[in-house]
Phi, psi and omega in degrees: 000321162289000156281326181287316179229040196274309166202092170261355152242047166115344193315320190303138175270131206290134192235128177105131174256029201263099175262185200093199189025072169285007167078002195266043171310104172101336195330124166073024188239156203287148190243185170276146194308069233290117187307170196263128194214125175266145181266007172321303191309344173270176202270002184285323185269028177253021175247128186286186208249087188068162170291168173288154178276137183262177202258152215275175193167135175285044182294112152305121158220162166258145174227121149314118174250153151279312197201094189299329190313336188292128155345281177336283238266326175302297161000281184321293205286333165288310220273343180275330162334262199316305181301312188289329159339279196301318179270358172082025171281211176202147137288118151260127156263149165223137186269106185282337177072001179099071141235142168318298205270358181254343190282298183316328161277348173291306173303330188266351193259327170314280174328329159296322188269044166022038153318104170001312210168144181207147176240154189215144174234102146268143192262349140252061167022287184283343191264030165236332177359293199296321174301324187293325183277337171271341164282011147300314134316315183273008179082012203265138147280140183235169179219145172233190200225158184001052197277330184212117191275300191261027152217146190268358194238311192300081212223068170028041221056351179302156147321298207177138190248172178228128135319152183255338198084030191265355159268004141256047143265312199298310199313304201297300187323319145334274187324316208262310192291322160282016158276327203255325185259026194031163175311121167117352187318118146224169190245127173305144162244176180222136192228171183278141179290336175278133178287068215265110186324292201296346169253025135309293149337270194314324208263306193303315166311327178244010116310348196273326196286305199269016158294296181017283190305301171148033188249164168239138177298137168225004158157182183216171196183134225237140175256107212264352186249352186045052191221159148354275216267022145285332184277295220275345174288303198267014169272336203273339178293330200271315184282007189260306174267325199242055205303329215239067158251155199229062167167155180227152154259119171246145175284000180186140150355250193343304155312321154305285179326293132346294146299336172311321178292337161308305177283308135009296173304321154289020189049025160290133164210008164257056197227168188241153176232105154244110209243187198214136156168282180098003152319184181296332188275359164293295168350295209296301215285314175301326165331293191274001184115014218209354171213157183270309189204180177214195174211128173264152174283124180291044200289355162311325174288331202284315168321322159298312166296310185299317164276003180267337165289350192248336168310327205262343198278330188297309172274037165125299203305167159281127175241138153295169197263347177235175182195143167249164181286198174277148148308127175305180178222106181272146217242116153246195200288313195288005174196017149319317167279011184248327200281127186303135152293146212286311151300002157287333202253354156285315194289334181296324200273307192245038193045041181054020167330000000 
C-alpha cells in the first residue's frame, strides 16, 4: 500500500531538461466547431462550494496526512495549520508515510488525545472503519476527502466529505484538449496501474468529457511506476499501437510529461499531452515544453475546508454532507507564468505565517 500511494497524487518530480515539442499541436489554432457541452450535467455541480465560515474558537484537530512528503498533501496540511490557527485552534497533523496500518493507530492514538474533530485522506477506508465507529461514540467530528463519487450522502460514517473537483478537472481537461486537436480528433489515455478510485475516476470521466466533445478515445496503456519513466514506457506502448493519434489524456503530471518525452524520441513532436494535478513539475514542465497543459487542484481550499468543516460541525451546525473545493484551474504554456504557486497563495492568504 505504500507504493500504491507513494504517488498518487502527483508526487513525482518533473526530471530532465529535455526541451521541444510544447506540444501546443496547433496551440491555439482554429478548429472545426466544437460541440457545446455543459458541465451541469454532472452530479459535482449540484454540490455547493465549501462550509459556512465559523465563529473563531479554541478547537483542538487532527489531520491523517497519507504522505506528508507529497507536494499536494503537504499543501492540504499547511493550509488547514495556517486556518485553525487564523480561528484560534491548533492542529496535530500526522504522517502515515503510505502505510495503512500506521494511518490506523494514528486515528486511535488522535481518539485518545479526545480532539475536537480530524480530517482524514484515507489510504484504506474499510481498514480504518472499526476507528472511525469508534471516534464516532466518542463524539470526535470527523470529515474526509472524495470517499463516494456517485453518491452526496453515503459517506461511510464520516460527517462530510470534500470533492476535489475532478470531474470538472477531467470535464476541463477534455475541453482544452478538443480545442487544441479538433473535433474528430483522437485520443489515448494513460491511466494508474493501481485502481486507485479517484483515479479511476479522474481517467473514465475525461473519456467520457472528450466523447462529449467529439473526440475518439482509442485505448489506453497504465503507468506501472507512477513517475516520468512510467509515462515514458506506456506512451512507447500506446505509439506502438496508435500512430495516427494526436493527443494523451494522463491521470497526473508525471505521465503527461513522460509521454511527451516518449514521443520526442520517436520524432513526434506535434502531439498535445494533458495531465491533472498542477504541482511544480507541471509549472516546470509546461514552462520548458514538456506538457501542453494540466488543470490543478485547488488543494489550498481543500486544507481550509476540512477546519472550516470540523469548526462548524463542533459548534452545532447543519453541514452538508458532500462539499466541494475551490474550482480547478487550467494551466498552459499561454498563462503559466502568471500562475501561483500553492505557497504563493498561502503566503498571500496568511501573510507568509
Amino acid at each position: 500500500m505504500s507504493v500504491l500511494l507513494a504517488l498518487v497524487f502527483g508526487a513525482a518530480a518533473c526530471g530532465g531538461s529535455d526541451e521541444g515539442g510544447d506540444s501546443s499541436a496547433g496551440a491555439a489554432q482554429e478548429q472545426a466547431a466544437l460541440p457545446e457541452v455543459e458541465f451541469s450535467s454532472s452530479l459535482e455541480a449540484s454540490v455547493p462550494e465549501g462550509y459556512e465560515e465559523p465563529e473563531k474558537a479554541g478547537y483542538r484537530l487532527g489531520f491523517l496526512n497519507p504522505i506528508k512528503g507529497n507536494e499536494f498533501l503537504s499543501t492540504i496540511g499547511k493550509a488547514m495549520q495556517l486556518e485553525a490557527k487564523r480561528l484560534g485552534g491548533s492542529l496535530i497533523e500526522l504522517d502515515a508515510k503510505g502505510d495503512v496500518d500506521t494511518q490506523v493507530n494514528q486515528l486511535n492514538q488522535l481518539i485518545a488525545q479526545k480532539v475536537d474533530g480530524i480530517a482524514i485522506f484515507p489510504l484504506d477506508p474499510g481498514a480504518l472503519a472499526p476507528a472511525v465507529s469508534h471516534a464516532k461514540k466518542a463524539g470526535i467530528k470527523l470529515v474526509t476527502i472524495d470517499l463516494n463519487f456517485e453518491s452526496t450522502e453515503e459517506i461511510m460514517g464520516f460527517d462530510s466529505q470534500v470533492w476535489q473537483r475532478r470531474d470538472e478537472a477531467a470535464y476541463m481537461g477534455a475541453r482544452e484538449m478538443a480545442r487544441r486537436v479538433g473535433k474528430g480528433g483522437k485520443v489515448a489515455t494513460i491511466d494508474f496501474a493501481v485502481k486507485v478510485p479517484s483515479l479511476v475516476f479522474s481517467i473514465e470521466r475525461g473519456k467520457f468529457w472528450a466523447q462529449k466533445f467529439g473526440l475518439e478515445t482509442l485505448g489506453n496503456a497504465s503507468n506501472a511506476s507512477d513517475d516520468i519513466a512510467g509515462g515514458e514506457k506506456a506512451m512507447t506502448e500506446l505509439l506502438g499501437k496508435y500512430a495516427d493519434m494526436g493527443g494523451v489524456i494522463a491521470y497526473n503530471d508525471a505521465s503527461a510529461i513522460g509521454a511527451a518525452s516518449a514521443a520526442r524520441t520517436q520524432g513526434k513532436r506535434d502531439l498535445v499531452f494533458g495531465g491533472q494535478n498542477g504541482a511544480s513539475d507541471a509549472l516546470e514542465g509546461i514552462a520548458a515544453g514538456r506538457e501542453t497543459y494540466t488543470v490543478r487542484l485547488d488543494a489550498p481550499s481543500i486544507g481550509k475546508a476540512f477546519a472550516w468543516g470540523l469548526y462548524d460541525l463542533r459548534a452545532g451546525k447543519n453541514v452538508p454532507k458532500t462539499v466541494n473545493a475551490g474550482p480547478p484551474e487550467l494551466i498552459t504554456k499561454e498563462n503559466v507564468d502568471q500562475v501561483k504557486t500553492w505557497d504563493d497563495q498561502l503566503a498571500e492568504e496568511y501573510g507568509g505565517s
